[in-house]
N, C-alpha and C positions, 0 to 999 in steps of 0.2 A: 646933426647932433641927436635930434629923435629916434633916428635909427640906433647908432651906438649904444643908446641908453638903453634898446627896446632887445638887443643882443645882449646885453648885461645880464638882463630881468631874466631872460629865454634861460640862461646858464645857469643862473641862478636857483628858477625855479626848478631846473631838470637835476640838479644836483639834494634839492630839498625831495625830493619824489622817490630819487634813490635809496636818498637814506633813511625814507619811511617805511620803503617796501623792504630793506634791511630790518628796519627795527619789528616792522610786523610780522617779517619769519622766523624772525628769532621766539617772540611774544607766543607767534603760532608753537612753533615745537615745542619749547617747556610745556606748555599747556596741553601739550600730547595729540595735536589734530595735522602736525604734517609727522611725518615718520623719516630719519634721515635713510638715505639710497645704503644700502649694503651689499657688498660683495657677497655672492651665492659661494658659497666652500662645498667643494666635491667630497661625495663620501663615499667610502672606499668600500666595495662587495666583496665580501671574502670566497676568497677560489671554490672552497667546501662549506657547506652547509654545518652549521654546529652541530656537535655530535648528541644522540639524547641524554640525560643526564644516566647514569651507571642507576641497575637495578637494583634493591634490596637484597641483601643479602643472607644467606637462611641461617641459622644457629649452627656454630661449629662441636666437632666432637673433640680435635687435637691439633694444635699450632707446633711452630717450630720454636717456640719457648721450652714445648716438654721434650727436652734434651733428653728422654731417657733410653730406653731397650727398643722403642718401637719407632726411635726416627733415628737414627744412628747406623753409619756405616763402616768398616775400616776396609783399608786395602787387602788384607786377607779374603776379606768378605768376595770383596771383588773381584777377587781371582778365581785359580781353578781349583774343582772340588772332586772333580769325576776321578783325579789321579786317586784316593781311597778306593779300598775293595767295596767298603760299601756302598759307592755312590755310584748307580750306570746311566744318570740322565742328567744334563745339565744345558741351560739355554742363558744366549743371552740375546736379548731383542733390544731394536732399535726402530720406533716407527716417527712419522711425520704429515702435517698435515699441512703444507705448502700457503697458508691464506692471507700473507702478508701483503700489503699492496705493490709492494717494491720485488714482489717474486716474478720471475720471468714466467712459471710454471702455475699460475694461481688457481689457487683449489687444487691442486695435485697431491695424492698420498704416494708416501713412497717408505717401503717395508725390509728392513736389514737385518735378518735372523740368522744367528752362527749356534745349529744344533748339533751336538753330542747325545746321541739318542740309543738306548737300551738297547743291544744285540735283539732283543725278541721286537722291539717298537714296528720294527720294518720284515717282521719274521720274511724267509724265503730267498730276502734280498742282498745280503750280506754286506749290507753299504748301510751303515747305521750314521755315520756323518752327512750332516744336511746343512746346505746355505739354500735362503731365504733370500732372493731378491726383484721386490717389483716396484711395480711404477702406474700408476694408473691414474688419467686424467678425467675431465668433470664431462666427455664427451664423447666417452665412450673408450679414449687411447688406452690400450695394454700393453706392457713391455714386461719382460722379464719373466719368475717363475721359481719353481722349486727343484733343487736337485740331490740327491745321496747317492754317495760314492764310499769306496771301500775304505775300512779302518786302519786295517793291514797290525800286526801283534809290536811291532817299536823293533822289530831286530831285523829282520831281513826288509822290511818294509813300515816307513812311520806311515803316523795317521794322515789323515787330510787333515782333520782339524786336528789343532795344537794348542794349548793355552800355557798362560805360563801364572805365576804368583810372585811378589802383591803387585796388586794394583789390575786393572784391566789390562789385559794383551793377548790376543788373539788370530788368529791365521786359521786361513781356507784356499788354499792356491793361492791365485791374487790379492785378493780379498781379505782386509783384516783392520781390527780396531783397539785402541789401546787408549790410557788417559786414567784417571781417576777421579774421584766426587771432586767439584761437580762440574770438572770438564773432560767431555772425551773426544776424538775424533774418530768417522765411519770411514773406509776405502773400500767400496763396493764393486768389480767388476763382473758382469752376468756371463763372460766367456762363452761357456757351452749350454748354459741354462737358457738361451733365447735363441732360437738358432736363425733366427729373421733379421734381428736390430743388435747393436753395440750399444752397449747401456755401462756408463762409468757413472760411480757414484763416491764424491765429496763431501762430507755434513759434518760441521762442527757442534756440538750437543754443551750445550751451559744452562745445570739446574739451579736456578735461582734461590731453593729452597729444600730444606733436609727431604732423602727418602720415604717412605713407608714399609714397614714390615708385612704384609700381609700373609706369611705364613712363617712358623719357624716354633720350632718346639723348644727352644730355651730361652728361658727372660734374658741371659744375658749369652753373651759369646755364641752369638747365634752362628758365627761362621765354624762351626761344631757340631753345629744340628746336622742329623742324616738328611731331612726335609724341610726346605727353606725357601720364601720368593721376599724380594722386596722392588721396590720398584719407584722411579722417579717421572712426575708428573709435570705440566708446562713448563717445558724446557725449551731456551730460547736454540732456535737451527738457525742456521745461518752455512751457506757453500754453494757448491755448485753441481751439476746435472749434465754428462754428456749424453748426446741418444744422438747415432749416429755420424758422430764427426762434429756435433751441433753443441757448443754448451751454453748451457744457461743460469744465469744465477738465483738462487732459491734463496726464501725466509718464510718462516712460519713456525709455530709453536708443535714439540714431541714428547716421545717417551721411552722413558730407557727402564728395562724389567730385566732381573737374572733371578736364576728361579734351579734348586737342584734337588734330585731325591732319590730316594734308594730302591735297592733290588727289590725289597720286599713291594713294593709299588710295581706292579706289572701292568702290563696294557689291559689286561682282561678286569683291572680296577680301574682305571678310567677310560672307557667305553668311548668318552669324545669329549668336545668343550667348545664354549664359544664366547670367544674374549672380545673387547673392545676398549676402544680410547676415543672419545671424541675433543673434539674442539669447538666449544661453539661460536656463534657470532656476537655473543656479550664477552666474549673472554674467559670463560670458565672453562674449565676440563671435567670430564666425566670418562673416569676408569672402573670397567663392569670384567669382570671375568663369571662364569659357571662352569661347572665338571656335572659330568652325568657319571655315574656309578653303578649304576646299570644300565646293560647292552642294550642298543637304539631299536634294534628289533622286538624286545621284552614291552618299553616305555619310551616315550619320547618325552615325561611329564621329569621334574626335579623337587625333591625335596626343597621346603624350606629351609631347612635344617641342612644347612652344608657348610661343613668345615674349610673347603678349598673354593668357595665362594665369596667375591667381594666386590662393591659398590662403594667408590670415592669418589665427593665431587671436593672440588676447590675453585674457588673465584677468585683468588690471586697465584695464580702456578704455585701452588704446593703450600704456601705457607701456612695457608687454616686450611683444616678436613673437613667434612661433615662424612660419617661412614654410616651407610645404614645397610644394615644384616640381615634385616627379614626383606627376604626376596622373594617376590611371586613372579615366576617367569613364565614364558610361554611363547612354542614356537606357531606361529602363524600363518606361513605358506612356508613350502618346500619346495626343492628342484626335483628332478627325476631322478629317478631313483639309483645310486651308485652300486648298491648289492642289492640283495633280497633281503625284504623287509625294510632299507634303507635307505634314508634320503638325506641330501643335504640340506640345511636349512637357508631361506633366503630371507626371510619378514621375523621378525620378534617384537612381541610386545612384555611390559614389566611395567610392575609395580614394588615399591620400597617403603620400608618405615623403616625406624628405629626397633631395636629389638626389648625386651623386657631385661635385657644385660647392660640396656642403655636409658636409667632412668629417669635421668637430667634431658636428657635430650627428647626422648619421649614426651616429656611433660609441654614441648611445640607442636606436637601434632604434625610433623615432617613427613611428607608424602611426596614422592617422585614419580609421575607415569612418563616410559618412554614407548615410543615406536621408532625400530630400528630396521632400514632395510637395505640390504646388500643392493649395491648397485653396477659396481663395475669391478671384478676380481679373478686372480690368474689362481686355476685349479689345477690338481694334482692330486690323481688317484693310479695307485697302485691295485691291482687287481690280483688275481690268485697268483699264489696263495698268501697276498699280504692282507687284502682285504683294509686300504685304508685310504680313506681321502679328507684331503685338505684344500681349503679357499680362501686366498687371501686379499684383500683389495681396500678399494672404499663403500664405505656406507652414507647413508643420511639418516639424520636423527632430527625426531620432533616430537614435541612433549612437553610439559610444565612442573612444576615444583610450586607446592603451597606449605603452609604454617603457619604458626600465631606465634605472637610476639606482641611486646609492650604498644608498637605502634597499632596492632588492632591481626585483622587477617589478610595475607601477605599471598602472592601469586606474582610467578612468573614463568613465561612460555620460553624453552629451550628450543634450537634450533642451530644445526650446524653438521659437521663432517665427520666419521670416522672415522680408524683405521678398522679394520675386522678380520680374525683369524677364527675360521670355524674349522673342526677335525670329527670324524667319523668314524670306528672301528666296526667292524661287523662283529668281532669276538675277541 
């Protein structure tokens, strides 16, 4: 019987012990000195590193609000101009800067020019029609190049190039491009221009945001003017690239310029030029053209003061401008020499402000320094008795932009890709 009872007690107390060590972890946790077990949750690393936050942006000159003479196009516009007796030069370009990440071809520029060029442009030659087509990648790759072929007078023989009106449409052999604002498509074939590689060229072109006029001597119905450029800035690409039998698919941001002018404009008034387009790595675009108006072997130096001169950045593909007019340019290295007295250029540096015609904008203190240098580009010079040469390709650009503004003083460093067309007349 002592036993039983002493089994009871045993049960007894092991059941009182339990429930005290119960009550004293309970007593414990409220009071905050045991911590309850929790399940550790995985946290998830994102594939890419956040991107840095978008730079400041500098004071604009013109948005696409001002609907008026200077961002406006019509189909007229866009057609052909050269069918007039006064008009013997008309161009229309198409270039691109491949930097998309989803581009097969990244960092690739690639250059679609359909010229109608002045009987005297190419004196000696009698091929004043000129396609414009290359390719050139971040490591050196060159395809493509320049060609002009005969005009021939429309009756025993048409021209090569053709255009028609309204609207963009155009033909060069293969080769040809049509559409209107703000979409067009490019069909580029290099045919005989490359006589080593097959280069087919696909790009569909959508400007996101109105043109600019950058020359044209009427406020209104500028497609009337004897002298006229306008041109569309970060426009989304988007196609394809065959080289070789091989295609690939392309994306990245371009630029679409048509630009015409008359007899009275001869070659012996612009001497040469050197235009560009960049892209840079914040998103911006940067469209620089210069003319030289006098002969390269006279001066290699450019007025401030140029009427056929223009400097537009945009940090949303076209929507806002900032323009600035006073340009201090300057060639920095050279190639060898193409004629006497003549050199192509390779390096350029520049400086910009607003000009005294821009008094709003002025009052920021806007200052652009670039350095630009041709890096990889397919050339074309004609020699006696045309005496002319042309380089087309990619560049890189580096440099900064400052100003002042309400938040205090503002800087930021540019960096990214060109396209680049530079041109040379001996006389």
């Amino acid at each position: 019987m002592n036993s039983k009872s002493n089994f009871k007690i045993n049960k007894i107390d092991a059941i009182i012990v339990v429930a005290l060590i119960v009550i004293a972890g309970v007593v414990l946790t409220k009071a905050g000195y045991i911590y309850p077990t929790q399940e550790k949750i995985p946290t998830s690393q994102p594939d890419d590193p956040l991107p840095p936050p978008p730079p400041p942006t500098p004071p604009v000159s013109l948005s696409s609000e001002y609907i008026g003479f200077m961002r406006a196009v019509s189909p007229e516009d866009e057609g052909v101009h050269f069918d007039r007796i006064s008009i013997c030069r008309e161009w229309w370009y198409f270039g691109a800067t491949l930097d998309d990440k989803d581009s097969e071809l990244k960092d690739w520029t690639v250059s679609v020019s359909f010229n109608h060029m002045a009987r005297g442009d190419l004196f000696g030659t009698l091929k004043p029609d000129m396609l414009v087509v290359t390719l050139n990648g971040p490591d050196g790759e060159k395809y493509g190049g320049i060609i002009n072929k005969e005009r021939g007078l429309g009756l025993i023989k048409q021209p090569t190039l053709q255009a028609k009106t309204p609207g963009l449409s155009i033909e060069f052999e293969d080769s040809w491009a049509e559409g209107g604002a703000p979409e067009w498509h490019v069909h580029a074939e290099d045919n005989d221009i490359d006589k080593n590689h097959e280069i087919v060229v696909d790009l569909n072109y959508f400007s996101p945001s109105d043109p600019l006029w950058t020359i044209g001597e009427r406020a209104f119905q500028k497609s009337e003017s004897n002298i006229a450029s306008y041109m569309f800035t970060g426009c989304d690409v988007t196609g394809t690239i065959k080289i070789d039998g091989v295609e690939y698919h392309v994306e990245g941001k371009g630029h679409h310029e048509h630009s015409w002018s008359p007899n009275i404009i001869t070659r012996g008034s612009i001497n040469g030029w050197d235009w560009c387009h960049m892209t840079l790595d914040n998103g911006w675009n940067i469209y620089f053209s210069n003319y030289y108006l006098t002969p390269q072997y006279l001066s290699t130096k450019t007025t401030k003061i140029n009427p056929f001169g223009s400097l537009v950045i945009t940090t949303d593909q076209g929507e806002t401008l900032t323009i600035l007019d006073n340009i201090d340019f300057e060639i920095t290295k050279s190639d060898e020499k193409i004629f006497p007295f003549v050199k192509m250029p390779s390096e350029f540096s520049l400086t910009a402000k607003p000009s005294i015609l821009q008094p709003l904008l002025k009052t920021y203190n806007v200052e652009l320094e670039l350095n630009i240098i041709s890096e990889n580009t397919c050339e074309k010079v004609w020699k006696i008795p045309t005496y002319v040469g042309m380089k087309v390709g990619t560049s890189s650009i580096s440099g900064k932009i400052t100003w002042s503004d309400d938040e205090g003083d503002q800087e930021v460093e540019l960096n990214g890709i060109g396209n680049i067309w530079s041109m040379r007349a001996l006389i």
